[in-house]
C-alpha positions as CSV (number, residue, x, y, z in Angstrom):
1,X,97.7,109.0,49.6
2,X,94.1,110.6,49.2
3,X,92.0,113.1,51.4
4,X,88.7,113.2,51.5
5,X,87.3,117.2,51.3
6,X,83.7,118.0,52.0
7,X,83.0,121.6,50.1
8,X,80.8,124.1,51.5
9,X,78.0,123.2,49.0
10,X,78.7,119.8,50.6
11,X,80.0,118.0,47.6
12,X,82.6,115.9,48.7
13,X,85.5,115.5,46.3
14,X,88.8,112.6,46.9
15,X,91.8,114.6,46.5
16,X,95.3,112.4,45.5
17,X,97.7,114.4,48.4
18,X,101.9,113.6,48.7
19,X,103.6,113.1,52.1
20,X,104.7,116.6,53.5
21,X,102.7,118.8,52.0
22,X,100.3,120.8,53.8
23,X,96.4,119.6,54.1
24,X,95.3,123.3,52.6
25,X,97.9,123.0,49.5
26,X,96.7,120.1,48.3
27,X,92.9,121.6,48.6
28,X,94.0,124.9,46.3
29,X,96.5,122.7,44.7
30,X,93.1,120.9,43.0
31,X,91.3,123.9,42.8
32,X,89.0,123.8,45.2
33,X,87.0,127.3,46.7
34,X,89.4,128.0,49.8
35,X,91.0,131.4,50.3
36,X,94.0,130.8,52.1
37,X,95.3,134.3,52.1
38,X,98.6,133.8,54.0
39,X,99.7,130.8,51.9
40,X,100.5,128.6,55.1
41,X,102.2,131.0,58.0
42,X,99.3,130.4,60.6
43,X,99.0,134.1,59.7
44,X,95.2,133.9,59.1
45,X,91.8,131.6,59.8
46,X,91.3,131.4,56.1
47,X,91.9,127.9,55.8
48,X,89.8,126.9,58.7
49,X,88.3,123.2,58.5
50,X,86.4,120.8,60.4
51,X,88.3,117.4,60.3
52,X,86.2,114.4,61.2
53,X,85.8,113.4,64.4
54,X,87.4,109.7,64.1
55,X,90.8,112.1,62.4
56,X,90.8,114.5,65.3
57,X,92.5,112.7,67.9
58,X,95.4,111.4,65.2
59,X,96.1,114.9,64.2
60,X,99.5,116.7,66.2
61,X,97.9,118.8,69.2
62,X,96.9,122.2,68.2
63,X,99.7,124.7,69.1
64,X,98.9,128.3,70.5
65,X,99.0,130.0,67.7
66,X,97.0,128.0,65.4
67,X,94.2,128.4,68.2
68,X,94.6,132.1,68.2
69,X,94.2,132.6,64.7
70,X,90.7,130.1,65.3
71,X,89.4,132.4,68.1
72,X,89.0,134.8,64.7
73,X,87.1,132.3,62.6
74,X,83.8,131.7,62.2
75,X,81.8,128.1,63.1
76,X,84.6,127.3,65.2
77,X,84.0,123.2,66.3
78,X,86.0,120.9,68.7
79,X,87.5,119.5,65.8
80,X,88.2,122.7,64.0
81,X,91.8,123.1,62.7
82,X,94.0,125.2,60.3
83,X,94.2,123.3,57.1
84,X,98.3,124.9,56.3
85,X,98.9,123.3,60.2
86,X,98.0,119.9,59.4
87,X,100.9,117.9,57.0
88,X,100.4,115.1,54.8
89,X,101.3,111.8,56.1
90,X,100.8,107.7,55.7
91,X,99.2,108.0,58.8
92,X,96.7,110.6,57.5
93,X,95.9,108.6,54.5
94,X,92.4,109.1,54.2
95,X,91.9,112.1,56.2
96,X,88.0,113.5,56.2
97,X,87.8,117.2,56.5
98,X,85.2,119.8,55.5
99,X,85.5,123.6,54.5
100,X,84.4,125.4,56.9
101,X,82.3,128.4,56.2
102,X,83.9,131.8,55.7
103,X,86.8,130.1,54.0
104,X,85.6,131.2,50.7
105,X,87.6,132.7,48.0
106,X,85.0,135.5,46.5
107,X,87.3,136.1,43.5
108,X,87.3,132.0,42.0
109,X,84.5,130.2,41.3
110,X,83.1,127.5,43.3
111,X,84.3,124.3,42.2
C-alpha cells in the first residue's frame, strides 16, 4: 500500500504505508517535516492536511472532535482532515494528501 504526500515546498514524495496505521505515522515514520505534537490523540491541529478531492468522500466522516481541533488550524479547506484520524486501509491505497501549512516541525529539517 503507498500514499501519495505533497510537502509544503510542494515536492510530492510516494510513501510505502501498512494497513492500520495512521495516515500521519507513516508521514513522520519517513521523515517527512510534520509536527504532530500529540502523537495521534486528536489532541492538536498539527497534523492538519488537505486530502485530494477524489479521496475525500472515501475517507470515514469527520467526527466532532477532529473538527474542533480544525477550527484551530490554519488554511482550513473542505477537504481538510487530521492526518492521526485517517487509518491506513486497501481501500485508501493510493491516497493524495498534502501538508498543510502550519504543520511544520521548526526543530527538523525540511525533507
Amino acid at each position: 500500500m503507498h500514499i501519495h504526500v505533497t510537502d509544503q515546498s510542494g515536492k510530492r514524495h510516494t510513501l510505502e504505508a501498512l494497513e492500520g496505521f495512521r495516515v500521519m505515522e507513516v508521514i513522520r515514520d519517513w521523515g517527512l517535516n510534520i509536527k504532530a505534537e500529540c502523537g495521534g490523540a486528536c489532541a492538536c491541529a498539527t497534523c492538519h492536511v488537505h486530502v485530494a478531492p477524489e479521496w475525500a468522500a472515501k475517507l470515514h466522516p469527520i467526527g466532532a472532535e477532529e473538527e474542533d481541533m480544525l477550527d484551530q488550524a490554519f488554511d482550513v479547506r473542505d477537504t481538510s482532515r487530521l492526518s492521526c484520524q485517517i487509518l491506513m486501509s486497501e481501500e485508501l491505497d493510493g491516497l493524495e494528501v498534502t501538508l498543510a501549512p502550519g504543520t511544520e516541525d521548526g526543530d527538523r529539517a525540511a525533507a
